[in-house]
N, C-alpha and C positions, 0 to 999 in steps of 0.2 A: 705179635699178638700175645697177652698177659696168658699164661698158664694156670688153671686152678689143679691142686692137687689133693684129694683128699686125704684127710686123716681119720682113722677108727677114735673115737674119746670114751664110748661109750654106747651101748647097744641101740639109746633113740637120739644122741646126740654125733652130728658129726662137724667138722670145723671145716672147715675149706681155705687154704692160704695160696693168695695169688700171689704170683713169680711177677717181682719189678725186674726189668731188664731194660739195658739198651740196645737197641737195633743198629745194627749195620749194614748201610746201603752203597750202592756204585748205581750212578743214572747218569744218562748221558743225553746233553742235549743236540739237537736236528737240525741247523737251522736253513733254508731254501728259503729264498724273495723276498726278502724281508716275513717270514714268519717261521712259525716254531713248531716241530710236532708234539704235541704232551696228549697226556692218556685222559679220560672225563676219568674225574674223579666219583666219590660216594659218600653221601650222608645219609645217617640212620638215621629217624625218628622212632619215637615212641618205646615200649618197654622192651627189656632182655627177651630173647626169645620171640618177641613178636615185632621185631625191627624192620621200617619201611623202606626199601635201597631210593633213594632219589637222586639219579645220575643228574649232571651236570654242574653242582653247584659250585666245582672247583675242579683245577686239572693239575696233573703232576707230571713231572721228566719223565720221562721212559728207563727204565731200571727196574732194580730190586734188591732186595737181600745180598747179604756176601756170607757165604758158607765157612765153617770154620776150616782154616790155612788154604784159605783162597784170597790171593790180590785183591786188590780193589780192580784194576783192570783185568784180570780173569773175569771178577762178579760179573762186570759191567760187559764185558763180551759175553759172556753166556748169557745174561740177562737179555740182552737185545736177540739174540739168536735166540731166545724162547718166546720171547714176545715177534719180532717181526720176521724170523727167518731168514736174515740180513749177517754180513759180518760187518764192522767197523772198519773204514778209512780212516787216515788220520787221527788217529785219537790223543786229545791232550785234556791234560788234567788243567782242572781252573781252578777249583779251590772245596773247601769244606765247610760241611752249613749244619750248624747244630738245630734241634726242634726238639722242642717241648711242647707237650698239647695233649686236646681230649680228642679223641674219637671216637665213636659210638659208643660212649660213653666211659671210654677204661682210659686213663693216664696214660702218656706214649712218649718216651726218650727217641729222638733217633740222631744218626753221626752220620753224613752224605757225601760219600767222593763223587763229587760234581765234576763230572767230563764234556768237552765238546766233540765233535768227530761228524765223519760221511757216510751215509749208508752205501755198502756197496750194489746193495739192490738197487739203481735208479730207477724204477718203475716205482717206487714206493712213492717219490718227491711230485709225481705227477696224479697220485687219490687223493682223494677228498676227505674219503674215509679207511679208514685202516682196521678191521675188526681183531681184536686181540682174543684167545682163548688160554687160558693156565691154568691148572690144576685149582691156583686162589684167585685166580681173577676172571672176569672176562668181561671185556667191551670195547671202546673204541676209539680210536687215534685220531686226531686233525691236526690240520695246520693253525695257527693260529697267528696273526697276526700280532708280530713283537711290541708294537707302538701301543696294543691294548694290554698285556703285560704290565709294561712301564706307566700307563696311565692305572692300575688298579682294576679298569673295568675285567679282566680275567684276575681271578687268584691264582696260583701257578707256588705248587711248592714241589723240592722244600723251599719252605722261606727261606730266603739272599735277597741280596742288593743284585737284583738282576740289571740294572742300570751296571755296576761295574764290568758285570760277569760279559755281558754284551760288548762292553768296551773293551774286552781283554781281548774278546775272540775278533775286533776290530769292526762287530759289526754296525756299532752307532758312532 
């Protein structure tokens, strides 16, 4: 998230310079019966400050952030253990996904160690729904059928060639 920081210029003038940065993520994907668990995404509408959250219109890996001199597979272990209170089985790296884009209106760089793996919780692969709570986040998990992925009808970031990514993990 962009940072404003301000600066003093003058007793009724003040300047406010926003911090560009890139983010750095580790998420990892679920996959059970032919589907995927990812998180409902969030689109804002309307102005700064009076922004409307409209869940659904897009969904994302499971992940987050990577802390400075934290791995990508640290991130992505701690990430999943604060979201589903799960540790990872299995975990293999697939690959890396750049993104550029707007979101609620600010410019957003981000870099994505995209991981596959097994939750060790099996009671998770048998909900429907998964409720997430974080400090920045909160809301909810599904399965989601892979084949509407690969057809468009779900967005699913970060954006990749999720047709490869699926094929690496051997599941199409």
């Amino acid at each position: 998230m962009a940072q404003a920081v301000g600066v003093q210029v003058s007793p009724r003038a003040q300047i406010m310079i926003i911090e560009e940065k890139i983010e750095v993520k580790a998420m990892c994907l679920f996959v059970y019966e032919g589907r995927v668990l990812v998180a409902s995404g969030k689109t804002f509408q309307g102005k700064k400050g009076g922004r409307k959250i409209v869940p659904g219109d897009f969904y994302r890996v499971l992940g987050g952030s990577m802390n400075f001199r934290e791995t990508s597979e640290q991130a992505v272990r701690r990430e999943i253990q604060e979201e589903l209170q799960s540790e990872i089985n299995n975990l293999e790296f697939l690959n890396v996904a750049e993104n550029i884009f707007i979101y609620a209106g600010e410019k957003r760089h981000e870099i994505v160690f995209l991981f596959s793996g097994q939750l060790a919780r099996k009671d998770l692969y048998h909900k429907e729904i998964i409720h997430i709570v974080e400090d920045s986040y909160e809301g909810d998990a599904i399965w989601v059928p892979i084949g509407d992925i690969l057809n468009g009808e779900i967005p699913l970031y970060p954006s990749t060639n999720y047709k490869n990514v699926f094929e690496k993990i051997k599941i199409i």
